[in-house]
FISE-906360 format. One line per field, with one value per residue (C-alpha): residue number from 1; residue in three letters; x, y, z. Coordinates in Angstrom, 3 decimals, m for minus. Layout:
REM residues N
num: c(NUM|...)
residu: c(ALA|...)
u: c(X|...)
v: c(Y|...)
w: c(Z|...)
***
This chain:
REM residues 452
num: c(1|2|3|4|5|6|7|8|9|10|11|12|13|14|15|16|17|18|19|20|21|22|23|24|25|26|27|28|29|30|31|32|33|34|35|36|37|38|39|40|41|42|43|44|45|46|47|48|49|50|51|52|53|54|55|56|57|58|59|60|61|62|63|64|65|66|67|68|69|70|71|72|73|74|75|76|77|78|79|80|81|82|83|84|85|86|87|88|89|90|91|92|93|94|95|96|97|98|99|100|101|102|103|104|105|106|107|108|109|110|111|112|113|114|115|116|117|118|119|120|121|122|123|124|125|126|127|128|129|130|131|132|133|134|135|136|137|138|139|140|141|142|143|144|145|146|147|148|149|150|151|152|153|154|155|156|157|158|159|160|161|162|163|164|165|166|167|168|169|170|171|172|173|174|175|176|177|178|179|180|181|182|183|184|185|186|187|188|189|190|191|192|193|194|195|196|197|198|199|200|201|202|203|204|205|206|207|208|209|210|211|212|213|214|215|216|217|218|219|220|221|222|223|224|225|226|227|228|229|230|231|232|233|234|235|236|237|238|239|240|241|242|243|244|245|246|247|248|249|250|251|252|253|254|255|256|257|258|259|260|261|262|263|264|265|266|267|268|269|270|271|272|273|274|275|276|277|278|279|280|281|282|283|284|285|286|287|288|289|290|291|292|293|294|295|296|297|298|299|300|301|302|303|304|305|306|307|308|309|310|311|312|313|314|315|316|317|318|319|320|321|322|323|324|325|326|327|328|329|330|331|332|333|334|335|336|337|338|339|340|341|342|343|344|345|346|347|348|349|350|351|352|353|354|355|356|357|358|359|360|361|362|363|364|365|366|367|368|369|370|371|372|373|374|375|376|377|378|379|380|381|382|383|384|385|386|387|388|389|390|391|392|393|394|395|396|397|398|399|400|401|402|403|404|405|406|407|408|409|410|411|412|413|414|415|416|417|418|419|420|421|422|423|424|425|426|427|428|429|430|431|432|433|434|435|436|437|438|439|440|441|442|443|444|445|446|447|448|449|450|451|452)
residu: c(UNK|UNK|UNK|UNK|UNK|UNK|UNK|UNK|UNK|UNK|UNK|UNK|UNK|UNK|UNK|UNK|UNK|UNK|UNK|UNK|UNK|UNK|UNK|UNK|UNK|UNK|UNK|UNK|UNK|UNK|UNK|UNK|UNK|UNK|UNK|UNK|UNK|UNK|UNK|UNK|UNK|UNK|UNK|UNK|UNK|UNK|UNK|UNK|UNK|UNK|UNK|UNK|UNK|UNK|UNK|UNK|UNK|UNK|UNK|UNK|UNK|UNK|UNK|UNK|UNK|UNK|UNK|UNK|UNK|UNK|UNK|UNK|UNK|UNK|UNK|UNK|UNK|UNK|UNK|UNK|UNK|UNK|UNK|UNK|UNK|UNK|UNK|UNK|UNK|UNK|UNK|UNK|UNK|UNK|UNK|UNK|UNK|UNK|UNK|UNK|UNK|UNK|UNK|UNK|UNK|UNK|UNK|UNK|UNK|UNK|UNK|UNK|UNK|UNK|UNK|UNK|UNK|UNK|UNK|UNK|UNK|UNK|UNK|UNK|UNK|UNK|UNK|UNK|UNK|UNK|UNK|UNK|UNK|UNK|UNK|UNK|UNK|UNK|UNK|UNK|UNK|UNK|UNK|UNK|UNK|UNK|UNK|UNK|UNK|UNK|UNK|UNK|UNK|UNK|UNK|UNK|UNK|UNK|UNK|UNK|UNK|UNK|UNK|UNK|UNK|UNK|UNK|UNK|UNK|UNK|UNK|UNK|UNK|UNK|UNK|UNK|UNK|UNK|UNK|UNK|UNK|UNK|UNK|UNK|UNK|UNK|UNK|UNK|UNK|UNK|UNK|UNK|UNK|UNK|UNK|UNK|UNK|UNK|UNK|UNK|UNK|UNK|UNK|UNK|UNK|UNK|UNK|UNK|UNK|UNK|UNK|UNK|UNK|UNK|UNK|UNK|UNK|UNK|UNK|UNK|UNK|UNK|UNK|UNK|UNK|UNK|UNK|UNK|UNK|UNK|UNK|UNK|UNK|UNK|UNK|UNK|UNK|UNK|UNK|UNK|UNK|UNK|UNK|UNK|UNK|UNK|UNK|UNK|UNK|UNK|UNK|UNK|UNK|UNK|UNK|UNK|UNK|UNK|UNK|UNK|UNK|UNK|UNK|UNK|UNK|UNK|UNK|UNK|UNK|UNK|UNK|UNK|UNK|UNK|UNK|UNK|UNK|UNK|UNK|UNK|UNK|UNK|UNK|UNK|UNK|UNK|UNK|UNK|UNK|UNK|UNK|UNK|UNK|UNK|UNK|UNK|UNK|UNK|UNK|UNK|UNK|UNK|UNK|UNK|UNK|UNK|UNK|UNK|UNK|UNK|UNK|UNK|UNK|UNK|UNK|UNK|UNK|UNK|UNK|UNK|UNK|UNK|UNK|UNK|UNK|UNK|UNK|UNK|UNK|UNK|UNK|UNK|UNK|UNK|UNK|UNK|UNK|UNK|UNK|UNK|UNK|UNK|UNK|UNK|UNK|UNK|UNK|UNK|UNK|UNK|UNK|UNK|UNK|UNK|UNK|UNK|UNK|UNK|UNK|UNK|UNK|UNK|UNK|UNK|UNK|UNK|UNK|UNK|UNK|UNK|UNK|UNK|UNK|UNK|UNK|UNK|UNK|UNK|UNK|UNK|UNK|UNK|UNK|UNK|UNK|UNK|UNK|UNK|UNK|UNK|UNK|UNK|UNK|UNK|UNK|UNK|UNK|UNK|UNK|UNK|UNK|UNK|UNK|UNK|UNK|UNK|UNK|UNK|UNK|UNK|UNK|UNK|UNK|UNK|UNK|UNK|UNK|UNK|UNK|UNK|UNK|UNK|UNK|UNK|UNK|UNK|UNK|UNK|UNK|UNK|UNK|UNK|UNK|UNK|UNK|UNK|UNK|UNK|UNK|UNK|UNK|UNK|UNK|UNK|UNK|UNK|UNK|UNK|UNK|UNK|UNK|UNK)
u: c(0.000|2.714|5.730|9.054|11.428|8.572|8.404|12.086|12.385|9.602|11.759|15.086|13.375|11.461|12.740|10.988|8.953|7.644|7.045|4.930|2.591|2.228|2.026|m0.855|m2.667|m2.095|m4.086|m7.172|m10.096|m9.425|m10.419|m13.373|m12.678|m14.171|m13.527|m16.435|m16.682|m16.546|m18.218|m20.896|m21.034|m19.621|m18.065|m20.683|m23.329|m22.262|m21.629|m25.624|m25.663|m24.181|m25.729|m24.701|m21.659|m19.741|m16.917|m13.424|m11.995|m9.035|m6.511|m4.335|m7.272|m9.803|m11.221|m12.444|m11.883|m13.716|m13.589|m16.713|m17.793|m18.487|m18.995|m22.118|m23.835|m22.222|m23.263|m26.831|m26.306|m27.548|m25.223|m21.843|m23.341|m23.930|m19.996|m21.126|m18.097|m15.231|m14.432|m10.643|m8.019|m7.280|m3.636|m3.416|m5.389|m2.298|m0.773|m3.759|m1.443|1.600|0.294|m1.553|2.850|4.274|1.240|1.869|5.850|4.856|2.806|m0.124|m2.315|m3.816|m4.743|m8.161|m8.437|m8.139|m10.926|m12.228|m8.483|m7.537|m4.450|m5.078|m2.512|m1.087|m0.831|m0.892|m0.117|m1.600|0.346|m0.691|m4.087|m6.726|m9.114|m9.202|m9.072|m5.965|m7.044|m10.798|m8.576|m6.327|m9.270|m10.467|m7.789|m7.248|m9.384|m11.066|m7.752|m5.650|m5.883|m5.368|m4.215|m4.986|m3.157|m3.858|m1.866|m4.565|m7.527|m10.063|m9.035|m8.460|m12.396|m13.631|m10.722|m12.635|m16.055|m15.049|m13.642|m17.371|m18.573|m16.512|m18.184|m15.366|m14.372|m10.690|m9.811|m8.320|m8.075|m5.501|m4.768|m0.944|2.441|4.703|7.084|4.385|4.869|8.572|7.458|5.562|9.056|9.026|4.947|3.728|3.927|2.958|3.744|1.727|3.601|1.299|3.434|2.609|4.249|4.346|1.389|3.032|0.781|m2.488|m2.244|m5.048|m7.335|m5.983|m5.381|m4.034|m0.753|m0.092|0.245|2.193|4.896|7.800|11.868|12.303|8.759|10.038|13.257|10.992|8.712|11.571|12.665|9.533|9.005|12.092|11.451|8.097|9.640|12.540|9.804|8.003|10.871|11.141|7.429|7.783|8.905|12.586|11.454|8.557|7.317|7.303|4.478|6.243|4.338|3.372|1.519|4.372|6.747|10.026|13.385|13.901|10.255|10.642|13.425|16.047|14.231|14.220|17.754|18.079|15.660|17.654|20.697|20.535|17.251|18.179|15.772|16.077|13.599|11.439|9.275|9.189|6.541|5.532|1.833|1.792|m1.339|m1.147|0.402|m1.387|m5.745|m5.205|m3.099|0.237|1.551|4.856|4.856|7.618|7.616|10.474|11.496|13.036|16.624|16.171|14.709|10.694|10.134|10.327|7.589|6.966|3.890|1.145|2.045|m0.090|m0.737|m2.437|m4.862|m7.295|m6.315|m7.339|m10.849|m11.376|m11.580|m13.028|m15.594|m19.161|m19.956|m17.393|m16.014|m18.394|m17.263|m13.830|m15.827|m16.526|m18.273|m16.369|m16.609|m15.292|m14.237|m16.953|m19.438|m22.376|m20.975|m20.648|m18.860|m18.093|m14.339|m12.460|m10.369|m7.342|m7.792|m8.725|m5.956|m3.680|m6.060|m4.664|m0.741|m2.387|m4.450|m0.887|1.088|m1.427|m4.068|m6.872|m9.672|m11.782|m11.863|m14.007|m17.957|m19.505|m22.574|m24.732|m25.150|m26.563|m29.398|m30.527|m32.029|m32.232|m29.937|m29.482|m27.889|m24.698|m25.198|m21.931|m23.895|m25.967|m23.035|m20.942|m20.590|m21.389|m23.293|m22.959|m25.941|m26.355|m28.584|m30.892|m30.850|m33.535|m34.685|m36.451|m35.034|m37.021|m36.384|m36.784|m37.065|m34.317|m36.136|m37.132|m33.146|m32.254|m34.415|m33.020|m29.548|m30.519|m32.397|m35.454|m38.708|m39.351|m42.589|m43.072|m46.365|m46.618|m43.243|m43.158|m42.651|m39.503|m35.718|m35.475|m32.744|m32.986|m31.442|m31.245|m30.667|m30.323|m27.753|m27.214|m27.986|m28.998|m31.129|m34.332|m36.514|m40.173|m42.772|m45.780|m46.581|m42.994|m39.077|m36.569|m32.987|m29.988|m27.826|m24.635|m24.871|m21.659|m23.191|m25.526|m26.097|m26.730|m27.108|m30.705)
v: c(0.000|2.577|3.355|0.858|4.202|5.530|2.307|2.050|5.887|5.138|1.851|3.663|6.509|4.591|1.344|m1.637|m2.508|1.101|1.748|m1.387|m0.353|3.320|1.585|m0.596|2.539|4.263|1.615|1.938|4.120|7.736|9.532|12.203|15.397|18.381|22.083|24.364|27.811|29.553|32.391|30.564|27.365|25.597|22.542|21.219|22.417|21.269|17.389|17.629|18.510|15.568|13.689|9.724|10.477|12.953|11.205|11.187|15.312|15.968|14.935|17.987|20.355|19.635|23.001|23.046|19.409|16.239|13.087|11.322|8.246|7.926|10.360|12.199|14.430|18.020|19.420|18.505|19.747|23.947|24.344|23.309|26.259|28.975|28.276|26.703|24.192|23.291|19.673|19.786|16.850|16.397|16.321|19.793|21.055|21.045|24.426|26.271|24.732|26.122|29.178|29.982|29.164|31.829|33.924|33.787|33.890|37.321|38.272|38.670|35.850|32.953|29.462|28.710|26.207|29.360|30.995|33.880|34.533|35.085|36.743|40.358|43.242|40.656|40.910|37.271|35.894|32.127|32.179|28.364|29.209|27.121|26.088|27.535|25.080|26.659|30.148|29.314|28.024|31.212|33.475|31.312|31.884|35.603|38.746|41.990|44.100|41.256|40.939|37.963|37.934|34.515|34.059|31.917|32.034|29.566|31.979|29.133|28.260|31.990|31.830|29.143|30.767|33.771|31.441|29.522|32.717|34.321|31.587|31.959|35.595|37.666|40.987|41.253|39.256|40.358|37.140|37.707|35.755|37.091|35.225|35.092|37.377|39.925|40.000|40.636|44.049|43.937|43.972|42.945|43.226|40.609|39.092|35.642|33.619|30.138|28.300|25.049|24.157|23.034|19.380|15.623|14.475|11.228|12.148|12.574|8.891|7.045|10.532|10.894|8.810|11.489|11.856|8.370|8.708|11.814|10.554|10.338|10.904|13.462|14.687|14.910|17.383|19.706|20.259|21.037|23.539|24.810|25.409|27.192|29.567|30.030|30.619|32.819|35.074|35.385|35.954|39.358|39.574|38.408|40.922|40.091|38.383|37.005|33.344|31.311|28.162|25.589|22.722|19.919|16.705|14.941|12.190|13.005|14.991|16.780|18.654|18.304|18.674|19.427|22.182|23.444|23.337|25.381|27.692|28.147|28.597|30.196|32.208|32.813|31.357|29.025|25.931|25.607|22.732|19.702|17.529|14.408|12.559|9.527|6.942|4.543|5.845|8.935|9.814|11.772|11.864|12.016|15.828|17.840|20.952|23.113|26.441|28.812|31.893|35.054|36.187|39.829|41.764|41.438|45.820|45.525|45.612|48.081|50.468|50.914|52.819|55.694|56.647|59.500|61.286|60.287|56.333|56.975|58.209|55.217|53.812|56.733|55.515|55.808|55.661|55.959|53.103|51.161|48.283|48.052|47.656|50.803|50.123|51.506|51.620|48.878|48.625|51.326|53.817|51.222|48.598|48.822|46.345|46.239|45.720|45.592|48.841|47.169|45.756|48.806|51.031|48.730|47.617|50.597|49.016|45.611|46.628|48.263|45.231|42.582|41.275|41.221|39.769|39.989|41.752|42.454|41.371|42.946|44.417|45.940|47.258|50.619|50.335|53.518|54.599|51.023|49.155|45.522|43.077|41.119|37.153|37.703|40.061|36.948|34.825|37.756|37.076|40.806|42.519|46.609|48.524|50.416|53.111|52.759|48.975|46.728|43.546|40.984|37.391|34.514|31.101|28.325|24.566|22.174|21.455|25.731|26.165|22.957|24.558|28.121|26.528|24.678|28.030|25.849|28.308|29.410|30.878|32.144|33.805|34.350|36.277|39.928|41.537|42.920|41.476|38.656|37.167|33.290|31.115|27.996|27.127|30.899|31.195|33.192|31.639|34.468|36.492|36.523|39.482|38.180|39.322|37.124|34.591|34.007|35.190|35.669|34.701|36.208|33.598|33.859|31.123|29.684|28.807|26.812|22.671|20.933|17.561|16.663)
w: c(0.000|0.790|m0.950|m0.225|0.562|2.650|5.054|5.152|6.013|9.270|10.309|9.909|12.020|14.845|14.807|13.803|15.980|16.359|13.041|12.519|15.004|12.918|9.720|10.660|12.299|9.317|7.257|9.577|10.072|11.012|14.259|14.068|16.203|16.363|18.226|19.915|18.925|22.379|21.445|20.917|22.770|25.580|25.212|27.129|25.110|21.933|23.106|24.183|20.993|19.770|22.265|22.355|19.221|21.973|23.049|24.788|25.212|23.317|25.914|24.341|23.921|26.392|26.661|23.235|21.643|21.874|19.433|18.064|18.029|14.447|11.379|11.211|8.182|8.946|6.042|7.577|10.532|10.529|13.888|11.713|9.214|12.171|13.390|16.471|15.989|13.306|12.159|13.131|13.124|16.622|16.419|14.987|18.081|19.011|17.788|20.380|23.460|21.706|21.241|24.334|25.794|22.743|24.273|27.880|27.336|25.689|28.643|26.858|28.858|26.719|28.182|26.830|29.922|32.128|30.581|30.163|29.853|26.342|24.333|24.282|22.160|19.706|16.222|14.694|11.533|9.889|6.979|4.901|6.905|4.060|4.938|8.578|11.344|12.915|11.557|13.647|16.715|16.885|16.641|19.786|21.907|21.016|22.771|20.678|21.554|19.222|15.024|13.315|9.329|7.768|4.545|1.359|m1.694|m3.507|m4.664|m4.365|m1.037|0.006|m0.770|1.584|4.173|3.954|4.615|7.538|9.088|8.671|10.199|13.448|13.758|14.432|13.596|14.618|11.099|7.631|5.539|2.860|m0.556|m0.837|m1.621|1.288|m0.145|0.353|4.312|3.619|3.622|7.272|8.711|12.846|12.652|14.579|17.517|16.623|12.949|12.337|9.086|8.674|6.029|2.680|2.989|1.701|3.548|5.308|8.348|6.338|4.263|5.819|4.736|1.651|m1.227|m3.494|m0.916|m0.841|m4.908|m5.366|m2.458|m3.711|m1.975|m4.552|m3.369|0.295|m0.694|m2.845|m0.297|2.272|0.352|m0.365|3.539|3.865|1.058|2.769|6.395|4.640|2.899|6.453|8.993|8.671|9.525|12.787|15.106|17.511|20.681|18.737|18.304|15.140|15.388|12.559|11.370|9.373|8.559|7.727|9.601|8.023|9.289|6.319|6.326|9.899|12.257|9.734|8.990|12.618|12.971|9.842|11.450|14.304|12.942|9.362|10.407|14.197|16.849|19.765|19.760|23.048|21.989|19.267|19.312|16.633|16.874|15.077|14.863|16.751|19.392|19.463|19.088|15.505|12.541|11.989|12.869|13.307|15.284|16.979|18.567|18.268|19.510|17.214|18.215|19.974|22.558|22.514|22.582|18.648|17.284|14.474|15.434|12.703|9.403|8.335|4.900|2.444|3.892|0.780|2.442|5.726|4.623|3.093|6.235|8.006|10.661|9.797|13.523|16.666|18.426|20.395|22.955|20.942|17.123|14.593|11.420|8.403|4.915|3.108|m0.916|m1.751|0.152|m0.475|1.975|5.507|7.913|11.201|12.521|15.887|16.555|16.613|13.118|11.625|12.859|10.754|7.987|5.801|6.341|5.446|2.299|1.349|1.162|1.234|m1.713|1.557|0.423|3.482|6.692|10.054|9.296|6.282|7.936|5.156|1.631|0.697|m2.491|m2.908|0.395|2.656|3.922|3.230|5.959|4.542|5.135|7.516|9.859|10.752|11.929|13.791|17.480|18.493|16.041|16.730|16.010|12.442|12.222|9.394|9.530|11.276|11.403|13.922|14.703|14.270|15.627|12.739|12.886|11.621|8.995|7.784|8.672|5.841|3.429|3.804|3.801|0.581|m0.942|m1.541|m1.344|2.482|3.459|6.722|7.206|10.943|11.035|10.753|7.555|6.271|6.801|9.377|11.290|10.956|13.990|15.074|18.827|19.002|16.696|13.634|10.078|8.091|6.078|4.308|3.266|3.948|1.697|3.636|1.218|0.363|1.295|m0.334|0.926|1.450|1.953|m1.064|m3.662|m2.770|0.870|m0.682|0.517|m2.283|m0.070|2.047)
***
């Protein structure tokens, strides 16, 4: 089943006897995990969700982690579409505990276990962020005062980045879809850099065929030096003092380790913490992560960047600051959306250097004289007021939420007329206009299930 070079590289690595026992796990059935949104849940809410499937905690997450028994129908489920959770591999849970340490080692708090605390004054960076889990994680474990920039070179997946973001309901987020080179430019700007490298899979080849195939030794070394091109392009990014978050889903030193050590000593950067998971010996796929810090003192960082006065206007608020969010304009005068104040004091410096495709919560759309709610609006944890736009929420069934989600025709004739708020379990879904006898949906085309 799996390449000869690739078994002989695990039993020159672990042993025999050790790699046997990886081998064989990674012929079996995966694990199911998934990861509350705590905005929006508890932990313990969402396994009564679950009910009966909920079932060992994430021994390396167990604030926000739990396995599950076996694989239900997410794309059935309208909680998965309102953010209430993320379907997350359970080893790569992992890089929340690493950077709750980076956080705390930076004085800025963390430890989701020690809630409410959470990281507050960072500036982050996911830079191989597609399609989000980490991303969804950080944004977990960081507080209105921090931003997060989550970075996709891939336009597609930039796309469904930029959807599984909304779905989390923050507003301290610019999702980008920029090379790495481009944060070259953001010299000593954040706090915080996650590389989930693009790698040879090893880890991932019970999940995925296609990595099994395209293995190769020759494979292995191009992908190594794809990562350090990556990390080489980002380093300057990251500000002295700072902390780097390196990882893969791969087994191998040369993705792996070697690549550390050449971290450390071409990049400068001491190591704190390796760590491998391998089935088999560990509840999740196989996964490589390390946490280094930058060489320097940590007073470094570069302070926001202004620009034109014509730039800044773009982003002039249309209201003041309320409870750390002002709504701004965004891309034209006809859309409104709401961001943290921390985001959008550097949101100009971003949209400089970066090709940011999202950012904050769109809130609304001016047509003519109304306003008309954006299908983000609906998921956003705290939604600040607009003047000029209203609406009423209305509590659906399972079945009324499956049919919006699918954009089959919704009527719902005892609601009030006008736009409505759909939720489910008192959560955000989205939009319709109701006309009485019908409504018309708001939800983007792209959202769309296609599955009942």
């Amino acid at each position: 089943m799996f390449p000869a070079e690739f078994i002989n590289e695990m039993r020159d690595s672990l042993g025999p006897e050790r790699a046997e026992r990886v081998l064989a796990a990674l012929s079996g059935e995966p694990e199911v995990s998934v990861r509350v949104n705590p905005f929006k849940l508890s932990v313990d809410a969402l396994r009564a969700h679950f009910g009966e499937l909920a079932g060992d905690a994430v021994a390396w997450a167990p604030a926000e982690g739990f396995y599950l028994r076996e694989r239900p129908s997410f794309t059935l489920d309208p909680l998965f579409h309102a953010g209430a959770y993320y379907v997350q591999e359970a080893s790569s849970m992992y890089v929340g505990s690493m950077f709750d340490r980076a956080a705390a080692a930076l004085g800025a708090g963390g430890a989701l276990s020690d809630a409410p605390g959470r990281a507050a004054g960072l500036r982050v960076l996911d830079l191989c962020a597609a399609p989000g889990g980490k991303t969804t994680q950080l944004l977990s474990h960081l507080d209105d005062t921090s931003l997060l920039v989550a970075n996709e070179i891939v336009p597609s997946r930039a796309t469904i980045l930029a959807e599984n973001v909304a779905r989390w309901g923050r507003s301290n987020v610019a999702v980008s879809a920029s090379d790495p080179s481009a944060f070259t430019a953001l010299r000593n700007f954040f706090d915080v850099v996650v590389v989930d490298a693009p790698c040879s899979g090893e880890g991932m080849f019970r999940k995925d065929a296609q990595a099994v195939a395209e293995w190769s030794p020759d494979a292995v070394h191009l992908c190594a030096a794809r990562q350090r091109r990556i990390l080489g392009d980002a380093w300057p990014a990251l500000r002295p003092g700072g902390y780097l978050i390196y990882s893969t889903c791969t087994f191998n030193h040369f993705e792996d380790e070697d690549n550390v050590t050449w971290i450390s000593d071409e990049l400068g950067a001491t190591c704190q913490e390796m760590r491998h998971f391998y089935p088999g010996e560990d509840r999740g796929e196989g996964f490589f992560a390390a946490l280094l810090r930058k060489a320097g003192p940590q007073n470094e960082r570069t302070g926001v960047q202004t620009h034109s006065v014509a730039r800044k206007q773009r982003f002039q608020s249309d209201s003041g600051p309320q409870n750390g969010f002002q709504m701004v304009a965004a891309h034209s005068v006809s859309m409104l959306k709401q961001v943290s104040v921390s985001l959008a004091a550097a949101l100009p410096q971003l949209e400089k250097q970066l090709r940011v495709i999202a950012s904050g919560t769109a809130v609304a759309t001016r047509k003519g004289r109304d306003l008309v709610p954006e299908a983000d609006y609906a998921l956003a944890v705290d939604r600040m007021p607009l003047a000029g736009l209203s609406f009423e929420t209305v509590e659906i069934t399972r079945d009324e939420a499956l049919k919006f989600l699918s954009k089959d025709p919704l009527s719902l004739p005892d609601a009030p007329r006008g736009y409505l708020l759909l939720t489910q379990a008192g959560l955000g879904l989205g939009f319709v206009k109701n006309l009485g006898t019908r409504t018309n949906s708001l939800l983007p085309s792209s959202r769309r299930i296609r599955m009942r």
